[in-house]
Each structure stands twice: as structure tokens, then as C-alpha cells.
C-alpha positions as CSV (number, residue, x, y, z in Angstrom):
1,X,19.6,-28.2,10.5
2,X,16.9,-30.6,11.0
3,X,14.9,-32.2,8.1
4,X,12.2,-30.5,9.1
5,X,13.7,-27.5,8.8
6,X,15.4,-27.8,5.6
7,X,11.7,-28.9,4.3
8,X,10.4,-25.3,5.6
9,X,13.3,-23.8,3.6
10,X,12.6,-25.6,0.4
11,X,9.3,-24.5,0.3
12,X,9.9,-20.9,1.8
13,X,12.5,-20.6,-1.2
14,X,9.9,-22.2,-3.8
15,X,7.8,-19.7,-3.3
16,X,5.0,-22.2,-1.8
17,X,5.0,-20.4,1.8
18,X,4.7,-16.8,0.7
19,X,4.9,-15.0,4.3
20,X,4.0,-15.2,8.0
21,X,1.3,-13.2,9.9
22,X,0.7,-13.2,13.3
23,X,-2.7,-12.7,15.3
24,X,-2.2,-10.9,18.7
25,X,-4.5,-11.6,22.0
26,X,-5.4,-7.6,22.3
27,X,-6.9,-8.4,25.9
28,X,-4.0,-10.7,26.6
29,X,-1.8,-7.5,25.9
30,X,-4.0,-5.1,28.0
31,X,-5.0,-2.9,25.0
32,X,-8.0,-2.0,26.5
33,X,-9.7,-0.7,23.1
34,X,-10.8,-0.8,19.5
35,X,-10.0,2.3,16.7
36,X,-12.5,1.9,13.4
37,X,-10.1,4.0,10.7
38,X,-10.3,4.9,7.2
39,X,-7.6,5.2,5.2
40,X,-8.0,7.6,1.6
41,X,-4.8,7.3,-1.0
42,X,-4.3,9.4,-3.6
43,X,-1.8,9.4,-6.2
44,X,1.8,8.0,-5.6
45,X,0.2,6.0,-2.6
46,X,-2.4,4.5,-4.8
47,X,-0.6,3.5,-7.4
48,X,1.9,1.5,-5.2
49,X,-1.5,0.0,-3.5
50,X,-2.1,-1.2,-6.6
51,X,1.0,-2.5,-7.9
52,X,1.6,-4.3,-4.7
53,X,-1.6,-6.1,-4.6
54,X,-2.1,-6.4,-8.7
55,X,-5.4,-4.3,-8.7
56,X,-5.1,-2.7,-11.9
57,X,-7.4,-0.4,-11.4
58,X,-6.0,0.8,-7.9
59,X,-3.1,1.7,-9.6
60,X,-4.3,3.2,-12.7
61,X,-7.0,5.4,-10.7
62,X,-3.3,6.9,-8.5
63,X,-2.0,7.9,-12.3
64,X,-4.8,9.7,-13.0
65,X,-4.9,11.2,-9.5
66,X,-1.5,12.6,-10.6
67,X,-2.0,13.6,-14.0
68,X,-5.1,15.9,-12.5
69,X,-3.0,17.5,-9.7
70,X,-0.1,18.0,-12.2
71,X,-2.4,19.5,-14.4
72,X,-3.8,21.7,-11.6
73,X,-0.5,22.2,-10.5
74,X,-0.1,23.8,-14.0
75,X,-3.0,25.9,-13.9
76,X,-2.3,27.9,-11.1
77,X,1.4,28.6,-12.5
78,X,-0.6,30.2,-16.2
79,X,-3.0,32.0,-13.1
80,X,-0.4,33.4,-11.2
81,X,1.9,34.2,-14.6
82,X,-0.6,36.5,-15.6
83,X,-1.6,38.0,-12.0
84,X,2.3,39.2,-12.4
């Protein structure tokens, strides 16, 4: 392994390179066109959003999405217990 190498390592293991990301030619690829899309989390989805980018508030807003459809959930089951 090359010094060079073993210096990319070190720091890749230190923590002080922290990923990769690549940046792709689109025209160079022949993808001929651009999509605009929006994206809406709720619950379970939001909450790991959260968590994995350490937005607080991301995650807490995906609790309380599930704690209101738990509590709808529940509602409909009292309904439909007394439909019977």
C-alpha cells in the first residue's frame, strides 16, 4: 500500500473524510431530461429523516405523525365496536 494510500485510510478511519459523492455528466450519459419531484414523509420515514440528519424537529414532527394515526387508528376500532 502506498503512503498515500495509507494517509487516505488514516483519515477515512478518523473520521476526517466522512464519505464520497459523485457528480454525473447527465448529457455525457444521454439522459436527455430533467424530473422536478417532491417528496412528503410522514411518520416512520420522518423520524429516520430526522435521526439521520440530526434535525430534531424532523424527527419529532414523524412521532407525532404516528401518535395521531395511532390514535385514529383507535378511533375507528371504538366506531366500528359499536356499529357491531
Amino acid at each position: 500500500m502506498s503512503p498515500c494510500h495509507r494517509r487516505l485510510r488514516a483519515l477515512e478511519n478518523s473520521g476526517a473524510i466522512s464519505g464520497y459523492r459523485v457528480q454525473l455528466d447527465a448529457h455525457a450519459l444521454g439522459l436527455t431530461f430533467e424530473a422536478l419531484v417532491f417528496v412528503t414523509m410522514r411518520g416512520t420515514a420522518k423520524e429516520a429523516a430526522g435521526k439521520l440528519t440530526g434535525d430534531d424537529s424532523t424527527k419529532n414532527e414523524g412521532k407525532l405523525d404516528q401518535a395521531k394515526s395511532s390514535l385514529k387508528d383507535a378511533g375507528e376500532k371504538v366506531k366500528d365496536a359499536f356499529k357491531n
